[in-house]
N, C-alpha and C positions, 0 to 999 in steps of 0.2 A: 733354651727354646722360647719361642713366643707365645704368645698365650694360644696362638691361630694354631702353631705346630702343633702344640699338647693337644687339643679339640683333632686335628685333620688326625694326629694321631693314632687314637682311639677308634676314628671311623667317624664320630658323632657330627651332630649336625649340630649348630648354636643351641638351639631348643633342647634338646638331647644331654649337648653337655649340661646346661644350668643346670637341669632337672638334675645330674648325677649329682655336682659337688654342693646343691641346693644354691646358684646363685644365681639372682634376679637377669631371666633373661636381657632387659633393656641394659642391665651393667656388664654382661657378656659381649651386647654389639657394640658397647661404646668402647670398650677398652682396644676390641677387636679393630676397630674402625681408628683408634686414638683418640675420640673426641675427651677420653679418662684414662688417666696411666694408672693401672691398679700399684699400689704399694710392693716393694719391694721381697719383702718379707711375705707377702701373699702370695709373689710368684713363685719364691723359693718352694714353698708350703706345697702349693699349687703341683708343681713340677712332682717333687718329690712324692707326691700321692700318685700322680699320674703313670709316675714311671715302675711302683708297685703295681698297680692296678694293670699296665701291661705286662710285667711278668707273668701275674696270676689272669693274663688270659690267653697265654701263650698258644697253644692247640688252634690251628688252624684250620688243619684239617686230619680227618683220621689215618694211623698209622694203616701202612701197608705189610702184609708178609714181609719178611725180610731173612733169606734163611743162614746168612752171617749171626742171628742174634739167637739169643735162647729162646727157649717156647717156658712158658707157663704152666701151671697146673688147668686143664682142663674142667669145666663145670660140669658136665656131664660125668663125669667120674665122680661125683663125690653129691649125696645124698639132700644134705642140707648147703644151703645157702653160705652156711654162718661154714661152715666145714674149710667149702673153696675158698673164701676169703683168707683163712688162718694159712691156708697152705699158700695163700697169693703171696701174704704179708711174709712170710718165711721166706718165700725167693725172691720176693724183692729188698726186703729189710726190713726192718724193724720199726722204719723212725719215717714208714710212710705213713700218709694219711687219704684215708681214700674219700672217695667225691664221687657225688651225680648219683649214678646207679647202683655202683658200689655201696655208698652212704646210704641209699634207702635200704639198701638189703640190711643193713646194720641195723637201723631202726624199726627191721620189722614192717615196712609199708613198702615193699616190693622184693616179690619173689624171684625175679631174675628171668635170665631165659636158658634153655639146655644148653642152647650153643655160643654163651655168650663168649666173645673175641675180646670185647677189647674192654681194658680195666681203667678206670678214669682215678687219679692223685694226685697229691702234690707230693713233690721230694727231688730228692738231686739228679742228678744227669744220669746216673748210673743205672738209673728208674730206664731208661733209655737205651738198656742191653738188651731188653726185652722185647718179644713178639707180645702186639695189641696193647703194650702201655703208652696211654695218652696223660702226659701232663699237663695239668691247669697252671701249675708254679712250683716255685719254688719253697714256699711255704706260705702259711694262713695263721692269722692271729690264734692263738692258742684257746682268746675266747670264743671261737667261732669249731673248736673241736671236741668232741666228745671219745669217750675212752668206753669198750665191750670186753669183758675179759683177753686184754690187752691188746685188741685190734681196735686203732687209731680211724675217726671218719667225722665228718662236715656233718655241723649241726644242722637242724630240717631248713630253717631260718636263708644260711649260709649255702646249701645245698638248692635252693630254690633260686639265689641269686646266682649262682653259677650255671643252674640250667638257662636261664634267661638268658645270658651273658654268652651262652654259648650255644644256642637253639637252632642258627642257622648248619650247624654239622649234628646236630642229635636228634634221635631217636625218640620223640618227649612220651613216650608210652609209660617207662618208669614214674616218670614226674606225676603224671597224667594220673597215673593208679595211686601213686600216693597222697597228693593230694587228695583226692575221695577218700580212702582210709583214715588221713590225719580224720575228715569231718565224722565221720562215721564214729572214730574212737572217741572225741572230741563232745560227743552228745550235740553233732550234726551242731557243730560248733566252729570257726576257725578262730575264738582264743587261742595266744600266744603266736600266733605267725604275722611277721611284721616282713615290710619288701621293701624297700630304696624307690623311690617318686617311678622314675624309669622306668618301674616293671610293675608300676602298680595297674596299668589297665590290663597289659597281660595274664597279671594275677588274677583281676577280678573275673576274667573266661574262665579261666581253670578254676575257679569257687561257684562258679554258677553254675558249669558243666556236673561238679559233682555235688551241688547241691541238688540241683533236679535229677541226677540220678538216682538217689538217697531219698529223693523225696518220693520219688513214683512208684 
Protein backbone atom coordinates (compact mmCIF):
# COMPACT_ATOMS: atom_id res chain seq x y z
CA UNK A 1 0.00 0.00 0.00
CA UNK A 2 1.01 3.74 -0.17
CA UNK A 3 1.47 5.62 2.39
CA UNK A 4 -2.14 7.64 0.96
CA UNK A 5 -3.89 3.94 1.03
CA UNK A 6 -2.84 3.18 4.94
CA UNK A 7 -4.23 6.96 5.96
CA UNK A 8 -7.56 6.80 3.46
CA UNK A 9 -7.55 3.44 5.06
CA UNK A 10 -8.09 3.93 8.63
CA UNK A 11 -10.65 6.85 7.71
CA UNK A 12 -8.04 9.58 9.06
CA UNK A 13 -7.51 12.73 7.71
CA UNK A 14 -3.33 13.92 7.21
CA UNK A 15 -3.62 15.56 10.62
CA UNK A 16 -5.33 12.71 12.25
CA UNK A 17 -2.94 10.19 10.90
CA UNK A 18 0.43 12.04 12.21
CA UNK A 19 -1.02 12.69 15.39
CA UNK A 20 -1.75 8.60 15.59
CA UNK A 21 1.81 7.29 14.54
CA UNK A 22 3.29 10.81 16.12
CA UNK A 23 4.74 11.87 12.83
CA UNK A 24 5.29 15.49 11.92
CA UNK A 25 2.33 16.47 10.00
CA UNK A 26 4.46 18.65 7.22
CA UNK A 27 6.53 14.93 6.75
CA UNK A 28 3.08 13.18 6.25
CA UNK A 29 2.11 15.89 3.17
CA UNK A 30 5.38 15.60 1.70
CA UNK A 31 5.80 11.98 1.40
CA UNK A 32 2.09 11.99 0.40
CA UNK A 33 2.44 14.52 -2.21
CA UNK A 34 6.37 12.91 -3.18
CA UNK A 35 8.12 15.89 -2.75
CA UNK A 36 10.04 13.01 0.23
CA UNK A 37 10.09 9.28 -0.28
CA UNK A 38 9.95 8.04 3.45
CA UNK A 39 12.52 4.98 3.77
CA UNK A 40 11.64 1.69 3.01
CA UNK A 41 11.91 -0.07 6.12
CA UNK A 42 9.49 2.70 7.52
CA UNK A 43 6.92 1.77 5.25
CA UNK A 44 7.11 -1.78 5.87
CA UNK A 45 6.88 -0.78 9.70
CA UNK A 46 4.38 1.62 8.80
CA UNK A 47 2.09 -0.80 7.08
CA UNK A 48 2.38 -3.50 9.42
CA UNK A 49 1.15 -1.44 12.46
CA UNK A 50 -1.56 -0.16 10.36
CA UNK A 51 -2.94 -3.37 9.22
CA UNK A 52 -3.03 -4.47 13.29
CA UNK A 53 -4.58 -1.34 14.12
CA UNK A 54 -7.43 -2.38 11.51
CA UNK A 55 -8.02 -5.58 12.77
CA UNK A 56 -8.47 -4.28 16.29
CA UNK A 57 -10.99 -1.97 15.03
CA UNK A 58 -12.83 -4.20 13.10
CA UNK A 59 -16.70 -3.55 14.56
CA UNK A 60 -18.40 -1.29 12.39
CA UNK A 61 -21.39 -1.54 13.34
CA UNK A 62 -23.49 -3.30 16.14
CA UNK A 63 -24.40 -6.92 15.73
CA UNK A 64 -28.05 -7.61 14.87
CA UNK A 65 -30.37 -10.61 16.42
CA UNK A 66 -29.69 -13.37 14.42
CA UNK A 67 -31.66 -16.42 15.41
CA UNK A 68 -29.22 -19.09 13.45
CA UNK A 69 -26.64 -18.20 16.28
CA UNK A 70 -26.71 -19.00 20.19
CA UNK A 71 -27.94 -16.53 22.73
CA UNK A 72 -25.81 -15.69 25.73
CA UNK A 73 -26.33 -15.67 29.26
CA UNK A 74 -28.60 -12.89 29.96
CA UNK A 75 -27.65 -9.83 32.67
CA UNK A 76 -30.62 -9.73 34.19
CA UNK A 77 -30.60 -13.15 35.45
CA UNK A 78 -27.68 -13.12 37.41
CA UNK A 79 -27.26 -10.59 40.49
CA UNK A 80 -23.72 -9.20 40.23
CA UNK A 81 -22.08 -7.86 37.41
CA UNK A 82 -18.83 -9.90 37.98
CA UNK A 83 -21.49 -13.27 37.98
CA UNK A 84 -22.68 -12.58 34.13
CA UNK A 85 -19.39 -12.02 32.89
CA UNK A 86 -17.99 -15.53 34.37
CA UNK A 87 -20.96 -17.15 32.83
CA UNK A 88 -20.35 -14.84 29.34
CA UNK A 89 -16.57 -15.95 29.42
CA UNK A 90 -17.75 -19.88 29.88
CA UNK A 91 -19.85 -19.58 26.56
CA UNK A 92 -17.69 -17.98 24.71
CA UNK A 93 -14.24 -19.39 25.85
CA UNK A 94 -11.79 -19.14 27.89
CA UNK A 95 -8.98 -17.27 26.00
CA UNK A 96 -11.44 -14.18 25.56
CA UNK A 97 -10.82 -10.84 26.55
CA UNK A 98 -13.39 -8.48 27.10
CA UNK A 99 -13.34 -4.65 26.23
CA UNK A 100 -15.32 -1.24 26.58
CA UNK A 101 -18.17 -1.95 29.03
CA UNK A 102 -17.35 -5.21 29.77
CA UNK A 103 -13.70 -4.07 30.87
CA UNK A 104 -15.26 -1.51 33.19
CA UNK A 105 -17.44 -3.78 34.80
CA UNK A 106 -14.27 -5.71 35.71
CA UNK A 107 -12.59 -2.77 37.14
CA UNK A 108 -15.28 -1.93 39.27
CA UNK A 109 -16.01 1.66 37.51
CA UNK A 110 -19.26 0.61 35.78
CA UNK A 111 -22.27 -1.28 36.82
CA UNK A 112 -23.68 -2.37 33.70
CA UNK A 113 -27.12 -2.10 32.42
CA UNK A 114 -30.20 -4.88 33.30
CA UNK A 115 -30.63 -5.30 29.79
CA UNK A 116 -27.44 -5.24 28.35
CA UNK A 117 -27.24 -7.03 24.67
CA UNK A 118 -24.33 -6.86 23.34
CA UNK A 119 -20.77 -7.93 24.83
CA UNK A 120 -17.73 -6.12 23.40
CA UNK A 121 -13.98 -8.64 22.94
CA UNK A 122 -11.33 -9.54 21.39
CA UNK A 123 -10.81 -13.24 20.35
CA UNK A 124 -11.43 -15.63 17.26
CA UNK A 125 -14.19 -15.76 14.89
CA UNK A 126 -15.94 -18.24 16.85
CA UNK A 127 -16.70 -15.25 19.30
CA UNK A 128 -19.03 -14.84 16.13
CA UNK A 129 -21.62 -17.82 16.96
CA UNK A 130 -22.89 -15.62 19.26
CA UNK A 131 -26.12 -13.25 19.60
CA UNK A 132 -24.63 -9.47 20.69
CA UNK A 133 -20.93 -10.40 20.55
CA UNK A 134 -19.08 -7.42 18.91
CA UNK A 135 -15.46 -7.87 18.35
CA UNK A 136 -12.82 -5.14 18.52
CA UNK A 137 -9.93 -8.00 17.12
CA UNK A 138 -8.44 -10.45 17.15
CA UNK A 139 -6.19 -10.06 19.99
CA UNK A 140 -4.41 -7.16 22.25
CA UNK A 141 -1.00 -6.88 23.49
CA UNK A 142 -1.06 -8.94 26.51
CA UNK A 143 0.42 -5.66 28.04
CA UNK A 144 -2.54 -3.73 27.61
CA UNK A 145 -4.71 -6.94 29.60
CA UNK A 146 -5.44 -7.48 32.94
CA UNK A 147 -6.52 -10.84 34.70
CA UNK A 148 -9.96 -11.04 37.63
CA UNK A 149 -10.22 -14.41 39.07
CA UNK A 150 -9.63 -15.61 35.68
CA UNK A 151 -11.90 -13.44 33.66
CA UNK A 152 -9.48 -11.82 30.97
CA UNK A 153 -10.29 -7.74 30.20
CA UNK A 154 -8.59 -4.35 28.73
CA UNK A 155 -6.69 -2.29 30.97
CA UNK A 156 -8.55 1.32 32.03
CA UNK A 157 -5.58 2.86 29.77
CA UNK A 158 -6.50 0.55 26.75
CA UNK A 159 -10.02 0.51 27.42
CA UNK A 160 -10.35 4.39 26.97
CA UNK A 161 -8.54 4.09 23.65
CA UNK A 162 -10.91 1.71 22.35
CA UNK A 163 -13.81 3.73 23.40
CA UNK A 164 -12.49 6.61 21.47
CA UNK A 165 -11.68 4.52 18.56
CA UNK A 166 -14.95 3.39 18.34
CA UNK A 167 -17.39 6.21 19.85
CA UNK A 168 -19.10 6.76 16.58
CA UNK A 169 -21.33 3.19 17.36
CA UNK A 170 -21.18 3.41 21.26
CA UNK A 171 -22.97 4.20 23.99
CA UNK A 172 -20.13 6.40 25.94
CA UNK A 173 -22.47 6.22 29.21
CA UNK A 174 -20.08 3.34 30.60
CA UNK A 175 -16.90 5.28 29.68
CA UNK A 176 -18.59 8.55 30.88
CA UNK A 177 -19.31 6.90 34.42
CA UNK A 178 -16.07 5.66 34.83
CA UNK A 179 -13.99 8.01 34.12
CA UNK A 180 -15.64 10.19 37.08
CA UNK A 181 -15.12 7.10 39.38
CA UNK A 182 -11.35 6.50 38.18
CA UNK A 183 -11.14 10.65 39.60
CA UNK A 184 -13.20 10.05 42.45
CA UNK A 185 -11.05 6.86 43.55
CA UNK A 186 -8.02 8.54 42.49
CA UNK A 187 -8.28 11.44 45.17
CA UNK A 188 -10.10 13.50 42.37
CA UNK A 189 -6.91 12.79 40.65
CA UNK A 190 -6.30 11.43 37.00
CA UNK A 191 -2.79 9.84 37.79
CA UNK A 192 -1.94 7.02 35.84
CA UNK A 193 -4.24 7.49 32.84
CA UNK A 194 -2.29 8.27 29.69
CA UNK A 195 -4.30 8.49 25.93
CA UNK A 196 -2.49 8.52 22.35
CA UNK A 197 -2.30 12.48 20.87
CA UNK A 198 -5.65 11.58 18.99
CA UNK A 199 -7.82 11.35 21.85
CA UNK A 200 -6.34 13.52 23.89
CA UNK A 201 -8.92 16.59 23.51
CA UNK A 202 -11.54 14.17 23.75
CA UNK A 203 -10.21 12.99 26.87
CA UNK A 204 -9.62 16.31 28.39
CA UNK A 205 -14.15 16.68 27.97
CA UNK A 206 -14.50 13.65 29.67
CA UNK A 207 -11.94 14.98 32.81
CA UNK A 208 -13.47 18.17 33.04
CA UNK A 209 -17.09 16.82 32.79
CA UNK A 210 -16.18 14.69 35.72
CA UNK A 211 -14.06 16.83 37.39
CA UNK A 212 -16.79 19.52 37.99
CA UNK A 213 -19.11 16.89 38.80
CA UNK A 214 -16.86 15.70 41.88
CA UNK A 215 -16.25 19.13 42.42
CA UNK A 216 -19.86 20.64 43.09
Amino acid sequence: MTLREMRKSLGDTQSEFAARYNIPFRTVQNWESGQRKPPEYVLSLLEARIRRDLVNRRTAVLPKYDPHKGDLPRRRDYVGAFGWLRAVRDRLGGDVVFALDEALMCEGLFSGRSDEYIVWAYGSDKVNRFNGAALLGDSVSPHSVKERDGVLYTDFNRTLADSFANEAILDMQGITEAVGKYYFKHGESFDGISVAPQYQDRFDILAREAADYYGS
